[in-house]
N, C-alpha and C positions, 0 to 999 in steps of 0.2 A: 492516627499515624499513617505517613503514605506508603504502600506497597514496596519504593525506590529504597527508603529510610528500614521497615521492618526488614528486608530480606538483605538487606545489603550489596545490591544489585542493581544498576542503573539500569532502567525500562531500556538505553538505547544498546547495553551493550547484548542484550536479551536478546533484542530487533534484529539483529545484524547476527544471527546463529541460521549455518547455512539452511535448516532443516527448516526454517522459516520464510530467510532468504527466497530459496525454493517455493514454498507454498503461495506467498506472498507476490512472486513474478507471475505465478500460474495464474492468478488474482486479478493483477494487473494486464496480463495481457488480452485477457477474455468481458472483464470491465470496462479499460481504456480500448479497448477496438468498439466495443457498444456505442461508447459516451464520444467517441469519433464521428460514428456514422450518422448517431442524433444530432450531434452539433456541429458537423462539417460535412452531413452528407452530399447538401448540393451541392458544393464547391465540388468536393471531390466527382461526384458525376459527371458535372458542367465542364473540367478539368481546370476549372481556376487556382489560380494558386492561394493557397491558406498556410498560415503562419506557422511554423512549427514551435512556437510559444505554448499558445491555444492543445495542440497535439502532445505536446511531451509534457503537458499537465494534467492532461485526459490517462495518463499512462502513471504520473508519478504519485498522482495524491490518492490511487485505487492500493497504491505499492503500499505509503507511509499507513495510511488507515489501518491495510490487512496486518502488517508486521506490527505495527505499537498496537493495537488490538489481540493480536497472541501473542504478545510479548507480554502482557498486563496479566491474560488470562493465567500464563505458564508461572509467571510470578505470584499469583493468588492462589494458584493449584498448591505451591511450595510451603504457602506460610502457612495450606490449611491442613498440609500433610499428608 
């Protein structure tokens, strides 16, 4: 039985609890500034211009990870009591 179904509670609306929100930006900023510099640092040096595609995915998928990651957690904590 999935997590979603036992507790009655959809993994995203878990995601989206600002106390997570929170944790999960803190995540994301300190992440995506890393996975920036590795993968755009010459540009950014050189002062070429780079995509902000590439940069606001370096930022959002450290975000999704953190929050559906304790979102699951906080949900498994609930059904085990």
């Amino acid at each position: 039985m999935s997590l979603e179904k036992s507790s009655g509670r959809p993994v995203v609306s878990v995601m989206f609890k600002p106390r997570i929100v929170r944790a999960a930006i803190k995540v994301a900023v300190i992440v995506g500034t890393i996975l920036n510099v590795v993968n755009n640092g010459e540009q950014i040096w050189s002062h070429q211009l780079v995509s902000i595609w590439p940069i606001a995915m370096n930022y959002l998928v450290p975000f999704c990870v953190s929050s559906y990651s304790a979102a699951r957690h906080e949900l498994q904590r609930a059904l085990e009591g």
